[in-house]
N, C-alpha and C positions, 0 to 999 in steps of 0.2 A: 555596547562595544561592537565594532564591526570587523575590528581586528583584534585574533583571541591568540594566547599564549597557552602552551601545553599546561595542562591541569588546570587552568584558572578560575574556573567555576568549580571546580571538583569539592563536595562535600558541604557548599555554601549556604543550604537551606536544608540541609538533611535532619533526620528527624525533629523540623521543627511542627508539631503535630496542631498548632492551630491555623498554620497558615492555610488561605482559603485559594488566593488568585497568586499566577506570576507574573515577574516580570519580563518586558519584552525581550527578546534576542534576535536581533536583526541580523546576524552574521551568514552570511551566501558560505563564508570557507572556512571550513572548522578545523583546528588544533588537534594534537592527541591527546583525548583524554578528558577534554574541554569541559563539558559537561557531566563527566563522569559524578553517578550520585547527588547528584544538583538538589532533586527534590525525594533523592529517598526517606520512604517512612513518611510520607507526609500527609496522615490517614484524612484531613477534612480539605485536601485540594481538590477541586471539583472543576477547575478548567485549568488547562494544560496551556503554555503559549506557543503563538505560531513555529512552527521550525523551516524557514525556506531556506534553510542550507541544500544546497546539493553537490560542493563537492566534500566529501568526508573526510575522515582521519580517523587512526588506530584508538580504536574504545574511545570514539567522541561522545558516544549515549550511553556507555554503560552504564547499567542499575540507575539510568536518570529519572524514571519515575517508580522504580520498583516499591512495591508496595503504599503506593498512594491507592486505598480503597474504596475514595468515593470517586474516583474517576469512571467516567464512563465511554470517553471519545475522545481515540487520541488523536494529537495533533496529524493533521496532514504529514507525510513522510513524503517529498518529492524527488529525492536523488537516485537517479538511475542505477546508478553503480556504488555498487556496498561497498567500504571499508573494514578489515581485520577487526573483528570486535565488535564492531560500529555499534549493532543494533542489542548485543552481549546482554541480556536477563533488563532489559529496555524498560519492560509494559510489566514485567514477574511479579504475581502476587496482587495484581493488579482486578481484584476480586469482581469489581462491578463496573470493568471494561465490556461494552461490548460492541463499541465500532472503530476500525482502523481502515486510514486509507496507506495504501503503501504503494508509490507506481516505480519500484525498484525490478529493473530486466534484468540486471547480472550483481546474481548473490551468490557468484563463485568464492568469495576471499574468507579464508580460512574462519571459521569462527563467527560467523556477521550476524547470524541470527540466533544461534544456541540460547535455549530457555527466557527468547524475549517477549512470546506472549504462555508462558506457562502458569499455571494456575488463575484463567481470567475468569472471567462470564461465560458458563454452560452453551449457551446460546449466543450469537452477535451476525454481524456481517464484516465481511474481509472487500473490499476492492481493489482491486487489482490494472496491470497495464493488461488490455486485450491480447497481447501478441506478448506475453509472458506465462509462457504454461509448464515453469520449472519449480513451482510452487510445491512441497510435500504439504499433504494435510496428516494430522492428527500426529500424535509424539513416534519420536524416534529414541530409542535408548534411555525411554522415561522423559523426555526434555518437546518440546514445541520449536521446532526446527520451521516452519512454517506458520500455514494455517491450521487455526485450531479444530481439532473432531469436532463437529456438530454446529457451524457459524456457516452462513449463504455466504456462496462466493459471486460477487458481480464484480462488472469490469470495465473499463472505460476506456474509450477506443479515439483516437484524434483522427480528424479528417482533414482532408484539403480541401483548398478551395480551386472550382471549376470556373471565376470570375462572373458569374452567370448566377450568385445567391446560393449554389449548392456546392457540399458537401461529401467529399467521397472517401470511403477508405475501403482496404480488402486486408483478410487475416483469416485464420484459420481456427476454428473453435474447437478448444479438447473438449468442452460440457456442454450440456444445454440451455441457452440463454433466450431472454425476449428484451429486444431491443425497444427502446423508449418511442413514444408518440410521435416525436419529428425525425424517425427514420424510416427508408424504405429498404426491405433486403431483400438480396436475392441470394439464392445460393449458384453455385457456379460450377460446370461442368464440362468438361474436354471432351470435343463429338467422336466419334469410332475410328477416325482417319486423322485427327488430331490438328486437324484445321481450324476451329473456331473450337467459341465455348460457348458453350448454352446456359442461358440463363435462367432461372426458374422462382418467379417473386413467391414470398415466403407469407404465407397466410396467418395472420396476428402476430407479425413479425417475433413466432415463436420460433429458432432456429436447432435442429438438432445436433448433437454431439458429433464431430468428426465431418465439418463440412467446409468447404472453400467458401468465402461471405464475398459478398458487393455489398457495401451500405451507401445510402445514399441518406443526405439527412440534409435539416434545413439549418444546424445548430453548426459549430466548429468540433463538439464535445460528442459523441453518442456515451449515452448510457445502455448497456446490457445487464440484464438479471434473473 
């Protein structure tokens, strides 16, 4: 279905414990509540289906895969802008998660994240949008409000195009990243009189913490890590 109704998926596959794969869900615009508990409890699901919704709704993911514990990669997360709940104990208990992509910039709305990657995998990677640095790591009042303590965080940065085969984009780095093969960086600098900006290429396009970037790349995509 592409067109969903509040709760309609809510509880539809929960603890069904032998289920291994799901089914599709094609829907761009979610419901309240849609998916709520979809595949809670569902210890032997071991791939998770696409989710390219991006605009959300009130606890559309709640507890949707909580405690599936053979998961290990959750589905892609693409909606920029969080919904109330949305992402609400999501991934919880989610024992042998250990990679999430999430390119969500505003997770101002009330509640979007609270205990939705809490008790995963010790270890993972987190990736992120480049120019989103409102991220908390590690728990806040016992709960995984963020990213988890002890998971890489890398980041993925869109570029434009110069019609000419490359690729540019600029952003500001809170950590320190090394940017993929098919980019070139430079960091970027305002001269004394604040006339121009000096550019300075970045050697193993390892970039430090706390710097203005030019990337240039041959891809549409950079990856940082």
């Amino acid at each position: 279905a592409t067109t969903l109704a509040t709760s309609c998926y809510q509880d539809m596959f929960s603890s069904c414990t032998s289920l291994t794969t799901a089914p599709e869900l094609p829907a761009t615009e979610l419901a309240p509540q849609c998916y709520m508990m979809m595949f809670n409890d569902c210890p032997s699901l071991t791939a998770a289906p696409e989710l390219p919704a991006t605009t959300l709704a009130y606890g559309c993911y709640d507890s949707m895969f909580s405690s599936c514990t053979s998961l290990t990669t959750a589905p892609e997360l693409p909606a920029t802008t969080l919904a109330e709940a949305c992402y609400l104990f999501m991934f919880s208990g989610c024992t042998s998660l250990y990679y999430v992509k999430c390119l969500a910039t505003d997770i101002s709305a009330d509640y979007c994240t609270i205990s939705w990657l809490d008790d995963v995998a010790p270890e993972g990677t987190f990736v992120k949008d480049a120019d989103m640095n409102d991220w908390e790591i590690g728990p806040r009042d016992g709960a995984v409000w963020g990213i988890p303590e002890g998971w890489t965080v890398n980041a993925i940065l869109k570029c434009n195009s110069d019609g000419e085969g490359n690729y540019w984009a600029t952003f500001y780095n809170d950590a320190s990243y090394t940017a993929d093969e098919n980019a070139t960086v430079y960091t970027a600098k305002v001269n004394s009189d604040k006339t121009k900006a000096i550019l300075n290429k970045v050697a193993d396009n390892t970039i430090p913490a706390g710097n203005a970037v030019l990337l240039k790349s041959t891809a549409k995509t950079a990856y940082l890590r």
